[in-house]
N, C-alpha and C positions, 0 to 999 in steps of 0.2 A: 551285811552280817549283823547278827542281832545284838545290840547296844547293852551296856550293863543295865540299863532301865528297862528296856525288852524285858530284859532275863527277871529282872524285880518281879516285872507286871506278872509276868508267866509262876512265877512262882508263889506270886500272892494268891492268884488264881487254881491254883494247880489241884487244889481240891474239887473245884468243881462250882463252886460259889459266883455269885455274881457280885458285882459294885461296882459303884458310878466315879467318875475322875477323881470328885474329893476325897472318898475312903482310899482309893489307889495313891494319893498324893499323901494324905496322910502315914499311910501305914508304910509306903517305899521311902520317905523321905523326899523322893522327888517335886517339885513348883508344878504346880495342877495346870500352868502353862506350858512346860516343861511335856508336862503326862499326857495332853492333849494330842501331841506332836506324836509322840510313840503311839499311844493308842490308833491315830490315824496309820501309822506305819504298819503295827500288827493287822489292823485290820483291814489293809489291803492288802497284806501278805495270805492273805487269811489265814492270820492264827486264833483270832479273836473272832468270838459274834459280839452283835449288838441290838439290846431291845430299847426301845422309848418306856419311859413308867408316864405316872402323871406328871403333867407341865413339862411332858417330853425330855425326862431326865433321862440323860444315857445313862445305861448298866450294861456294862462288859462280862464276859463269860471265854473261859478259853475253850476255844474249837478241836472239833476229831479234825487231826492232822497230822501226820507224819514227824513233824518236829516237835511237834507237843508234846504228842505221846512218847516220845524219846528225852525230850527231858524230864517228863514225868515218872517214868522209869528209872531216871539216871536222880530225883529226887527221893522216889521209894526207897532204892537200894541203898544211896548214900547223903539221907536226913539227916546225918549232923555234917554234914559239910555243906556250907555257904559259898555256894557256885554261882551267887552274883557277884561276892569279891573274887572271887576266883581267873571267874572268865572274862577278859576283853576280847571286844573282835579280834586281835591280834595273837590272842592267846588260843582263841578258836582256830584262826588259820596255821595257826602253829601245830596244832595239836591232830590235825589232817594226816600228816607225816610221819605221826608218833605210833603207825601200827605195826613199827619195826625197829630197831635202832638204827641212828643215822647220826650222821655227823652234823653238827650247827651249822658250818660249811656250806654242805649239801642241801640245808633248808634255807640258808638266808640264800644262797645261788636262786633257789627253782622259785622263793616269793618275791626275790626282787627290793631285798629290804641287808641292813647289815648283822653280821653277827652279834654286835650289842642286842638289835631290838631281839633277837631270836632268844637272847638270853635273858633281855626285860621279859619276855610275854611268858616264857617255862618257869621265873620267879618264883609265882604265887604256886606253882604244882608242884615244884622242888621241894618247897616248907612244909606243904604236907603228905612228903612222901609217897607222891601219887607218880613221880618216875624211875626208871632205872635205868644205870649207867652203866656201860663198860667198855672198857680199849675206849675212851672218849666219844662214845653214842649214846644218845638218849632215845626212849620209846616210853610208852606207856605202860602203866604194872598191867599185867593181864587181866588184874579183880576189877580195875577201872571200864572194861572193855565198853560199860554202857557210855561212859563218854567220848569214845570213839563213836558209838553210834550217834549219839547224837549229833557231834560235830560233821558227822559226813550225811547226816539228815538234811543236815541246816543248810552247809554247803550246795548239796543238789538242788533243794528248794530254790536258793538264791539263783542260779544259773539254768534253772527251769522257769522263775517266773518273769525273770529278762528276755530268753529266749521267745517264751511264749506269746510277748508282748508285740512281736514281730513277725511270727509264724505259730499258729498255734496248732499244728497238730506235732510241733518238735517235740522227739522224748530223748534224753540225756543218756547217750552210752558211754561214757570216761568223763568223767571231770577230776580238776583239782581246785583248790580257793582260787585261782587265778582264769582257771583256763577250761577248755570245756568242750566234747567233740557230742554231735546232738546228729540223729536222723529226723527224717522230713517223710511227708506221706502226701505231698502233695505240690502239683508244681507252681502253683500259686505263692505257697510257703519258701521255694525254691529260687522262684525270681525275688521274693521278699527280702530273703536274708543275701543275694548276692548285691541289691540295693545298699544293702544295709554297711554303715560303717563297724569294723570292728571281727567282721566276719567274712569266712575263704571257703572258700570252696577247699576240700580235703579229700583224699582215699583216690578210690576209681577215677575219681572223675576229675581230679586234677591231673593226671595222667597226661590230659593231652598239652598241658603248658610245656612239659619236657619231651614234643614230641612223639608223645606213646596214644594212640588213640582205641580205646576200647569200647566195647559194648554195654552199657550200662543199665542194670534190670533194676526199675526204680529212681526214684529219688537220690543226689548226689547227697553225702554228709557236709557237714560244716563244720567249720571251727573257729571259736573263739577265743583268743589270746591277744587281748590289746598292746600296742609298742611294739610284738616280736614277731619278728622273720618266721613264715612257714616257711620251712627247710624240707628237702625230696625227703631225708633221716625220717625229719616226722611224718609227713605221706606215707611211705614204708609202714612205718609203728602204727596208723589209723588205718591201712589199710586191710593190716592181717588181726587188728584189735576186733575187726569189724566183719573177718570176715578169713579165714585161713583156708580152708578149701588151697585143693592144688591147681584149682588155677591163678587163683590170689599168690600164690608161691610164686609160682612160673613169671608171673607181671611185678609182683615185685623183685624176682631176680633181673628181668629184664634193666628197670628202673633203677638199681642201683648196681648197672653196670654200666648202663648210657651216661649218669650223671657223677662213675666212678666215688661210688660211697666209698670211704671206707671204712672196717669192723671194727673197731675203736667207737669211730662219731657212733653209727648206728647202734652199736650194744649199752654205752653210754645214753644215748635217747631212750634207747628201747628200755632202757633199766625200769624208768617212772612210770612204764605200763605192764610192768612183768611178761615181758616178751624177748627175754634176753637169754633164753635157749633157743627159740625160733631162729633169734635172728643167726646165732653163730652157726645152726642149723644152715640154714642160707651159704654160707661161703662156704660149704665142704664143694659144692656140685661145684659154684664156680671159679675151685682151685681145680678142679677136674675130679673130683672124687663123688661120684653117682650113685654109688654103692649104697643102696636101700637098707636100713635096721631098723628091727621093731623100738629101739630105745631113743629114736629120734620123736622127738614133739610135731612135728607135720610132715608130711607127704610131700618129698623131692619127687622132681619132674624126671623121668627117661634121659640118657642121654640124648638120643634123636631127636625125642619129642620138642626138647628145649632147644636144640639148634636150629632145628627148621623153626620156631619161633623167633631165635632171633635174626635167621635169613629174613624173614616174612617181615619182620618189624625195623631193619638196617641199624639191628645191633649189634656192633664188631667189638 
């Protein structure tokens, strides 16, 4: 996540200008040892170029890039506000969750951190009236929306150029600041990341660990959530994220009747990927209720159809 010196550098830059460590050191306040370190950082991330002048003096320059250009944006629109005091990483991963009202609860649960820090990091946005509250939820005001861009800019960047480090043809379908579900386009990339610590195999193609074994067109997905349990719940939720079609239906009702999900755990998971009409979609067929309406979100299986599947697959 990008540092409040990041955020300086990029800001000093943000016009378009170039300069070398010491004007960056001078002008952010930052120790030009200090600035050396970030500048290395940006500019592996690539957010920065870099030319040599004479006597090989570096001069920085901020890059066309997806997070630039979004905090460059989120500078246009809102110039008088000082979004290097503003932002800590923590404030940035906070600020992910803010494209709805939600309870501190619900955010210090899914980062893994306590409801104090939740409250440290919404501090500086409180003061200047950059959220809004109600029934005890915060989200962000709607006029701020370019710093939700930004912040889910930065986010993906971050859990794109990890991934890529390890499989480079991964491209990012769901992420959060923590966690991250990514496809593959290659099986070289596929045995890389099952190598790899940190990372699960996910969707289809976990299937066959709870004895469900299917056909898989392509490349398996992945997921990334260091310390936490891949749970079947989650499987379900990356499976239809990635892919709903009625046969995705059909295997994942299979699967969370082999491993006896029940509609609570799942509509709860499923909340964080807005898939929690699908899912309650899901147990009408199997409380027995088949009965097809156009105001359902996906495509229920037959009743036949689904039973000779689970004859075929020894799901009782």
């Amino acid at each position: 996540m990008i540092s409040k010196a990041g955020l300086a550098v990029l800001d000093t830059l943000s016009t378009g200008r170039k300069a070398t460590p010491e004007e960056l050191a001078a002008e952010t306040g930052y120790s030009r040892d200090h600035l050396y370190d970030v500048l290395d950082e940006l500019l592996a991330a690539g957010l920065l170029t870099e030319t040599r002048g004479s006597s090989n003096q570096r001069r920085v320059r901020i890059a066309e890039h997806p997070v630039t250009e979004a905090y460059r944006t989120l500078l246009s629109e809102f110039s008088h506000v000082d979004w290097t005091e503003l932002l800590s990483p923590a404030t940035l991963r906070v600020c992910w969750y803010l494209d709805r009202p939600r309870h501190i609860a619900d955010i210090a649960d899914r980062l893994g951190i306590t409801r104090q820090g939740v409250h440290s990091a919404l501090s500086p946005l409180k003061h200047r009236a950059l959220l809004s509250q109600s029934d005890s939820k915060y989200a962000l005001r709607d006029e701020v929306s370019p710093l939700l861009a930004f912040v889910r800019a930065t986010v993906e960047h971050e859990h794109r150029a990890r991934v890529r480090e390890i499989a480079p043809s991964a491209t990012i379908a769901w992420c959060d600041p923590k966690r991250a579900l990514v496809r593959l386009q290659t099986d070289e990339d596929t045995d890389a990341l099952q190598a790899a610590p940190d990372w699960e195999m996910t969707g289809l193609g976990r299937f066959a660990a709870y004895g469900l074994q299917f056909f898989l067109a392509g490349e398996p997905p992945f997921w990334y959530a260091p310390d936490e349990e891949l749970t079947a719940a989650e499987v379900v939720c990356h499976t239809l994220l990635l892919d709903s079609g009625s046969r995705r239906v059909s295997y994942s009702m299979l699967l969370i009747e082999a491993e006896n999900i029940d509609q609570e755990t799942l509509v709860e998971t499923a909340r964080w990927y807005d898939l929690e009409s699908i899912m309650k979609a899901l147990y009408r067929p199997l409380r027995g209720d088949f009965d097809r309406t156009d105001d359902l979100p996906v495509i229920l299986p037959k009743k036949d159809e689904y039973m000779a599947l689970k004859e075929q697959y020894g799901v009782s």
